[in-house]
C-alpha positions in Angstrom: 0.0 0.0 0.0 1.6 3.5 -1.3 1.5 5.7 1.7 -0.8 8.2 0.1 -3.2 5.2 0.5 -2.8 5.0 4.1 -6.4 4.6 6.0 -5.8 7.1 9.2 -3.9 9.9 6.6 -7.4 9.7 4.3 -9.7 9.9 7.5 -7.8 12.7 8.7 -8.1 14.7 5.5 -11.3 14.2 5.3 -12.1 15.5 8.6 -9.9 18.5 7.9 -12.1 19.2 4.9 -15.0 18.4 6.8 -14.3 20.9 9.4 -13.5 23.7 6.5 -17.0 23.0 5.0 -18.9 23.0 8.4 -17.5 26.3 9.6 -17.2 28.1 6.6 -18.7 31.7 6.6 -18.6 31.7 10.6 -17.6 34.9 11.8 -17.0 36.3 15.7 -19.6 37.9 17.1 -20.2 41.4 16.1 -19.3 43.2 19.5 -15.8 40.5 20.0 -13.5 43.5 21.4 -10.3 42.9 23.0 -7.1 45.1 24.2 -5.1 46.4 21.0 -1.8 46.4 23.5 -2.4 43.0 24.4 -3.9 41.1 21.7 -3.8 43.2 18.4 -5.1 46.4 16.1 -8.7 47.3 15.2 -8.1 45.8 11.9 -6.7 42.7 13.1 -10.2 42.2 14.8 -11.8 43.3 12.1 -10.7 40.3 10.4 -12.6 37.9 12.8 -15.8 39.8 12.3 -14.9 39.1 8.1 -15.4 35.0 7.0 -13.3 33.0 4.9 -10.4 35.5 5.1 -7.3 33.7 6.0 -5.1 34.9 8.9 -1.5 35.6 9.0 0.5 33.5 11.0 1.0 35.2 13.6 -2.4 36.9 14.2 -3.9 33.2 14.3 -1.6 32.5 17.0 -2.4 35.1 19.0 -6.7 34.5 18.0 -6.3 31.1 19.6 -4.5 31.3 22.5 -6.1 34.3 23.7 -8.3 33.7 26.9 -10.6 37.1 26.9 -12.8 36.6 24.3 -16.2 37.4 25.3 -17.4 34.8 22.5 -14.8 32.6 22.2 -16.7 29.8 20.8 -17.3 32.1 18.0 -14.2 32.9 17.6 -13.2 29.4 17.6 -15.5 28.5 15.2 -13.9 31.8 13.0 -10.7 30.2 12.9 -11.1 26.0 13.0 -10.9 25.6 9.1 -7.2 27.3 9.5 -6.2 26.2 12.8 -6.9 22.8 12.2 -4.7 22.2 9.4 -1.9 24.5 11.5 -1.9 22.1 13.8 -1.4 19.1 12.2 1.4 20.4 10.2 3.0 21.6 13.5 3.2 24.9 13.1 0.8 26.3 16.2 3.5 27.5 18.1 2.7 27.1 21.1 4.6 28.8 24.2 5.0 26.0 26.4 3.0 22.5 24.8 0.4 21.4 22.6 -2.0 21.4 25.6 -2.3 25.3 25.8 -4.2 24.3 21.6 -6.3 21.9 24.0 -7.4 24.8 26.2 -8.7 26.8 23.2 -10.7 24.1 22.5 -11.8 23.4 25.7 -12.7 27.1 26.2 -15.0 27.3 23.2 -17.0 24.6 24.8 -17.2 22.7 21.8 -19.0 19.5 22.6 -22.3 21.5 23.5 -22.3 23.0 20.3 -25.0 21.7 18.0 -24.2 18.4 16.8 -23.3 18.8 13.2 -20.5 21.2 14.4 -19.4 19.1 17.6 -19.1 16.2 15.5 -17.3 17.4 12.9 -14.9 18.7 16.4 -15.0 15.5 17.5 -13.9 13.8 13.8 -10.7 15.9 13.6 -9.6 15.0 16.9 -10.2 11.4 16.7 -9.1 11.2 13.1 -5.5 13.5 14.1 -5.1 10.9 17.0 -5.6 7.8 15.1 -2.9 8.9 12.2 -0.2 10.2 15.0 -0.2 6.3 16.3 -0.3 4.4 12.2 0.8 7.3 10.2 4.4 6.6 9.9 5.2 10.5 8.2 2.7 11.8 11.1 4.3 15.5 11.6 3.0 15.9 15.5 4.6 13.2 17.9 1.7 10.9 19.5 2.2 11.9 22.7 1.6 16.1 21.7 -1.4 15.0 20.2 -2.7 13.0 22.9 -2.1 16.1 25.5 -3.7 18.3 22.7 -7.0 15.9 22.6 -6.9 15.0 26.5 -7.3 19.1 27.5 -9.7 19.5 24.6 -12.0 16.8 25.5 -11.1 17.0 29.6 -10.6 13.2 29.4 -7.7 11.0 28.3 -10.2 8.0 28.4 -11.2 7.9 24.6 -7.5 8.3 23.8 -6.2 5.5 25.6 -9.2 3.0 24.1 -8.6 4.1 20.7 -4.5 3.4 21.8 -5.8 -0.1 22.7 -7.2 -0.9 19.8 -4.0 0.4 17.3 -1.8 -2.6 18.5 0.7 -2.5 15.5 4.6 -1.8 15.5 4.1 1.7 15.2 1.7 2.5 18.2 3.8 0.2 20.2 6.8 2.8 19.3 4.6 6.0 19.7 4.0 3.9 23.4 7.5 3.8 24.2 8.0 7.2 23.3 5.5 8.8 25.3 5.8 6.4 28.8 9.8 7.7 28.0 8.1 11.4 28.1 6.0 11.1 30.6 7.5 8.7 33.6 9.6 11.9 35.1 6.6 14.1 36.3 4.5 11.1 36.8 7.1 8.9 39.4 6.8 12.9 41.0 3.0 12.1 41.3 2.5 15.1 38.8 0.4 15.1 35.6 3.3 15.3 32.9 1.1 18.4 31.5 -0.5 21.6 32.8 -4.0 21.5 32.8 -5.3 24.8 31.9 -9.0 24.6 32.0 -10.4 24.8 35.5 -13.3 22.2 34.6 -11.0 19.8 34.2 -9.5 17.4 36.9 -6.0 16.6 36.5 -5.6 14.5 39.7 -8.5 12.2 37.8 -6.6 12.3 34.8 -3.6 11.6 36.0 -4.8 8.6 37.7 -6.7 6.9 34.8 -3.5 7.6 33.1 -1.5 5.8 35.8 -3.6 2.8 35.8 -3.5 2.1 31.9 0.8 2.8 32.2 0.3 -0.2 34.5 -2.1 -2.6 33.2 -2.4 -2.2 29.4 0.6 -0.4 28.6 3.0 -1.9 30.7 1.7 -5.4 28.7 2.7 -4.0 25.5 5.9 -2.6 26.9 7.0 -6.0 27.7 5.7 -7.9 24.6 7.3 -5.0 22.3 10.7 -5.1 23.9 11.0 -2.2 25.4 14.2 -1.2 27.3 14.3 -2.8 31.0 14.9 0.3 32.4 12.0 2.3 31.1 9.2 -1.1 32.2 11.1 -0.8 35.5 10.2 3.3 35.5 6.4 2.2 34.3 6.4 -0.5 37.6 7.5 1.9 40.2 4.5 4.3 39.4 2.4 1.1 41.3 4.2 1.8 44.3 3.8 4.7 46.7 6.1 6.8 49.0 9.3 5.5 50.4 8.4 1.7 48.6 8.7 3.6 45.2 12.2 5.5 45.7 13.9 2.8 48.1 13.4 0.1 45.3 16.6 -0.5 43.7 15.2 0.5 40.4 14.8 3.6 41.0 16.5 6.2 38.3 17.1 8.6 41.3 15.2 11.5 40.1 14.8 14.9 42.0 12.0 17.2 42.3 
């Protein structure tokens, strides 16, 4: 199969198309203001208010990661058809991680939208996500894109069953890379992201995330041939207090 024929890379462009023709025309809302010293000019927000007019760069940037928007699911809406495909091709540009796209998501309340336009929401992510674990020219590394789809759905449940079920080569690699990533803040008994959204819970998240590391996960670490070292790393997160950092395993990290 000629990777241009590859399943998850199709499904993913046809979400991103779907997206473009389900928000096409949407606009912010009429009286959207914000600070020009802080945000931009009067004819960079004039630009919102105008549909189907692409955005610099740099203006998108600062559109979505703005948190004053008195509409912001309008403005959301504005700038999904270009965002989207910005963020797949990695070029968001975020400050600190992929998450702070999440929040913009999570901010425009997307899933009580009307279902035509959560759906198609809901496509994109799923679709990005499913091409980041198969798609072996996937731009984004799995574990960006799972953060990014964790703080925009406030849930890293649907991610980790859709990891079950992608059991090839390839998501077992994208596994190893992101237990590698993550096993630092989470032998600290920290979330290995910052959860920007105040309706979500990262101690819940970081938990369910725990407890697939050690069941599921730490199955396919072993059958895959991961390194002894990082299954090790993936153990000690089942042990608690002076039990975890006493065992002789472990990689004497400092917080």
């Amino acid at each position: 199969m000629h990777l241009a024929d590859h399943p998850a890379r199709h499904r993913l462009s046809t979400a991103l198309s779907n997206l473009a023709v389900t928000f096409r025309g949407m606009t912010a809302h009429p009286d959207e203001n914000n600070c020009e010293c802080h945000w931009g000019s009067a004819e960079e927000l004039s630009l919102l208010k105008t549909p189907d007019v692409e955005l610099e760069p740099d203006l998108l940037r600062r559109t979505w990661q703005a948190t004053d928007w008195t509409d912001h699911a309008a403005v959301l809406r504005r700038i999904l058809p270009q965002f989207a495909p910005v963020l797949v091709a990695g070029r968001a540009d975020p400050l600190f991680g992929l998450e702070e796209a999440g929040y913009s998501f999570a901010r425009g309340r997307w899933q009580e939208w009307p279902d035509h336009g959560a759906g198609s929401v809901r496509e994109f992510l799923h679709a990005w996500w499913e091409d980041s674990l198969t798609d072996p020219d996937a731009v984004v590394p799995a574990h960006q894109v799972f953060v990014m789809c964790a703080e925009a759905s406030g849930s890293v449940g649907p991610w980790l069953a859709e990891w079950e079920k992608q059991t090839g080569y390839l998501s077992d690699q994208r596994l190893a890379e992101a237990a590698a990533e993550w096993e630092y803040e989470l032998l600290g008994d920290s979330l290995p992201w910052s959860v920007g959204w105040y309706e979500h819970d990262k101690e819940e998240m970081r938990a369910d995330l725990v407890a697939w590391l050690l069941g599921h996960a730490a199955v396919r670490l072993r059958e895959s041939g991961a390194s002894a070292e990082l299954q090790h790393r993936i153990r000690l997160l089942g042990l608690a207090d002076e039990d975890r950092w006493t065992d002789p395993h472990w990689p004497g990290h400092r917080y």
